[in-house]
N, C-alpha and C positions, 0 to 999 in steps of 0.2 A: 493407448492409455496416455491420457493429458498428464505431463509434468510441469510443474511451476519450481523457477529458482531464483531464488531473492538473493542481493548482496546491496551492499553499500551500509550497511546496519552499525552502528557503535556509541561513541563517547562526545559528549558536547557539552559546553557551558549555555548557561542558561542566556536564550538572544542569540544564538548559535544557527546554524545551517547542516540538513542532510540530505544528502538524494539515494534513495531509495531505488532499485529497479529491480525487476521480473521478467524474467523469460519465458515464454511458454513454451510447450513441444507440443505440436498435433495442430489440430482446429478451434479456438475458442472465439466466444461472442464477446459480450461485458465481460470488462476486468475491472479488477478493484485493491482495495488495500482496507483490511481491518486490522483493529489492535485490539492486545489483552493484557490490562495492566493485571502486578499480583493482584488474589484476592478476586479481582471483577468480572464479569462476563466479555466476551469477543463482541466489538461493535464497528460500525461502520466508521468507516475513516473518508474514503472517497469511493467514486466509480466512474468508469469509463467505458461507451458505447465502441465497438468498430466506427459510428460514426462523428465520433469525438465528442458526443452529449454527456456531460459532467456530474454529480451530485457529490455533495460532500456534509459534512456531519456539522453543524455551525459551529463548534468549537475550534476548527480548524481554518474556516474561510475566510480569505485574505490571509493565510499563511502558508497554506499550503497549495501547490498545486500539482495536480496527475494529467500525465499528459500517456501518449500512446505514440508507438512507432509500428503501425500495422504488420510495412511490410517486415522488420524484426521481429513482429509477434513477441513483441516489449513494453511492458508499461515502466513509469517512471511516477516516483511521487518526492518533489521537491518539497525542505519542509524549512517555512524558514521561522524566526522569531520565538524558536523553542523553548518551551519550559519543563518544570520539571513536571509537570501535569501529562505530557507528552509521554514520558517513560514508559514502553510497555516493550510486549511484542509484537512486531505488527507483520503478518498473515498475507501473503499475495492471493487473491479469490480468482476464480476461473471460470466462466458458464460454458460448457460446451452442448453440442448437440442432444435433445432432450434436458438442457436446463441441467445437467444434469453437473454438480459442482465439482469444485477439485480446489484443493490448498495445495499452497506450499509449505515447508515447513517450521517457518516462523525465522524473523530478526530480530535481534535485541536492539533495541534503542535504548538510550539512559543519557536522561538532560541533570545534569548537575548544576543546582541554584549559584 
């Protein structure tokens, strides 16, 4: 069973800086990082291939970036020029064999104007 555990999550002022990371346990493919602010639905945030091929949500690009540390079976999402639009909680994603997904169990972020 894949586990995902997220840290680095908190309090920022608005223009502010956070790094985010994920650890995995087992075998996974793409990783990624979604948020959910109150109120809204879970969306993509970025993603990351084993072989470092990138996507990210355009609200974020050029601010944020996910990078991967394979052999730690680590992703990392650096996030910088935060607003408070940014506020949610944001979800480490997982694909493992058969596609088949896994969450971790969410971080709170909150960018204060």
């Amino acid at each position: 069973q894949v586990q995902l555990v997220e840290s680095g999550g908190g309090w920022v002022q608005a223009g502010g800086s956070l790094r985010l990371s994920c650890v995995a346990s087992g075998n996974v493919f793409t990783m990624g990082w979604y948020r959910q602010a109150p109120g809204g639905q879970r969306e993509l945030v970025a993603t990351i291939t084993i072989g470092g091929n990138t996507v990210y949500e355009d609200s974020v690009k050029g601010r944020f970036t996910i990078s991967r540390d394979v052999a730690k079976n680590t992703i990392y999402l650096q996030m910088s020029s935060l607003s408070p639009d940014d506020s949610a909680i944001y979800y480490c994603n997982a694909r493992a064999i058969f596609g088949v997904e896994h969450w971790g169990q969410g971080i709170q972020v909150t960018v204060s104007a």
